[in-house]
C-alpha positions in Angstrom: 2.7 81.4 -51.4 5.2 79.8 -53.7 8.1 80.8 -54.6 9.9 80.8 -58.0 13.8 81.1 -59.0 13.5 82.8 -62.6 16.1 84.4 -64.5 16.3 88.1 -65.6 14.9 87.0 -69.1 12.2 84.5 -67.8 11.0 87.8 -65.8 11.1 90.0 -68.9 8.4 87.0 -70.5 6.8 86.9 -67.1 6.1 90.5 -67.1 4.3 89.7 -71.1 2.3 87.8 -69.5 1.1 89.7 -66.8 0.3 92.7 -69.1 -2.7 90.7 -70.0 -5.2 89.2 -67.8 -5.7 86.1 -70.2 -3.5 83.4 -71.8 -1.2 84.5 -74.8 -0.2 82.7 -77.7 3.5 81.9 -78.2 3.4 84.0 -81.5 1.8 87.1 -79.3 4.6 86.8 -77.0 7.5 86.4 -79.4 6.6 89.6 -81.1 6.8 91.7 -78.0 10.0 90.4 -76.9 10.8 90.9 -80.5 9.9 94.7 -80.8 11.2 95.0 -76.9 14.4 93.2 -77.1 15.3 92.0 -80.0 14.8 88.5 -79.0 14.4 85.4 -81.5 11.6 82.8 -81.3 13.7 80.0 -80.7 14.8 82.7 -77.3 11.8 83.0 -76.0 10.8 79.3 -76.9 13.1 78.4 -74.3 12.7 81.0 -71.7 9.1 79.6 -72.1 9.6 76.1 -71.9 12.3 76.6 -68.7 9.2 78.6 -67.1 6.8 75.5 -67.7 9.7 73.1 -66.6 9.9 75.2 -63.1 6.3 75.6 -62.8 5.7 79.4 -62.8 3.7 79.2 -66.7 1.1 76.7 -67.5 0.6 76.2 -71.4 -3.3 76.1 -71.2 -3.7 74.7 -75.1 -0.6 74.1 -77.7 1.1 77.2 -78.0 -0.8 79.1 -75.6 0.7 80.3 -72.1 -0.6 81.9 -69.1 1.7 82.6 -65.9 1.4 80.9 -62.7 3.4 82.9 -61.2 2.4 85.8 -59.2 3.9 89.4 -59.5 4.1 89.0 -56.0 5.7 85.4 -55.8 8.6 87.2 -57.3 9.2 90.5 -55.6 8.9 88.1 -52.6 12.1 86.2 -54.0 13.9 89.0 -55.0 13.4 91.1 -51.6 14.9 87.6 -49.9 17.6 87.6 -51.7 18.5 91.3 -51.9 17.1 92.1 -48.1 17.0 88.9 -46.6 13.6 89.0 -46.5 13.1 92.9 -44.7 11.0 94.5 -46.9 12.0 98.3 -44.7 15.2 97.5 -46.2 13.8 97.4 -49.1 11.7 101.2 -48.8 15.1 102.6 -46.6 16.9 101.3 -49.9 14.5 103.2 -52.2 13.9 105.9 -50.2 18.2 106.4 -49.7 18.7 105.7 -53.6 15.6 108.9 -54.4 13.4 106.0 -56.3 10.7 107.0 -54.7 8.8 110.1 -55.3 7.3 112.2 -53.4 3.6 111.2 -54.9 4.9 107.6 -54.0 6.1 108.5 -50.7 2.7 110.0 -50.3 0.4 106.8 -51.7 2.5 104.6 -49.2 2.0 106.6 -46.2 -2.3 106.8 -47.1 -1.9 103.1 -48.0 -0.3 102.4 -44.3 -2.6 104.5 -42.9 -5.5 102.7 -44.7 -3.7 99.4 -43.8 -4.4 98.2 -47.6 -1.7 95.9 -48.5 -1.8 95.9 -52.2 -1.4 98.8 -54.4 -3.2 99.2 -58.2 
């Protein structure tokens, strides 16, 4: 599993990306970040192109992206770096803060029970 170092911003255009299961054009992804965050082109040109430089989006055809990264490359990262790696820190952090629900707390333990690693 690899591991990727992105930015706050190159996760906000990661997570475009993964709202689709297919490549998106730079236009497509410029006007969500536009209508999200108010970003410019030439922004998310560059939060692009750093994402290509590190490896974690792949621009199938000119001006057309599709992420390399995993979701789960990335929450692997950022529990490393916030948990050193302990994902129960991770729930006992949740679970202490009241992030999780009680519907949540519910699917996790069926999901542990069921011993499926992935949820939908």
């Amino acid at each position: 599993m690899a591991q990727w170092k992105v930015t706050n911003a190159e996760l906000d255009v990661l997570r475009v990306l993964w709202q689709k299961n297919e490549p998106r054009t730079l236009a497509d992804i410029r006007q969500v970040l536009a209508e999200e965050m108010g970003w410019k082109a030439t922004t998310v040109k560059t939060l692009l192109y750093n994402l290509r430089d590190k490896g974690a989006v792949e621009e199938t055809q000119r001006g057309v992206y599709r992420p390399v990264a995993k979701e789960s490359d990335i929450t692997s990262d950022l529990v490393n770096k916030l948990f050193g790696g302990s994902t129960m820190k991770l729930v006992a952090s949740l679970i202490e803060s009241d992030e999780l629900s009680e519907s949540d707390i519910s699917e996790l333990r069926a999901m542990l029970n069921r011993g499926e690693p992935d949820a939908d």
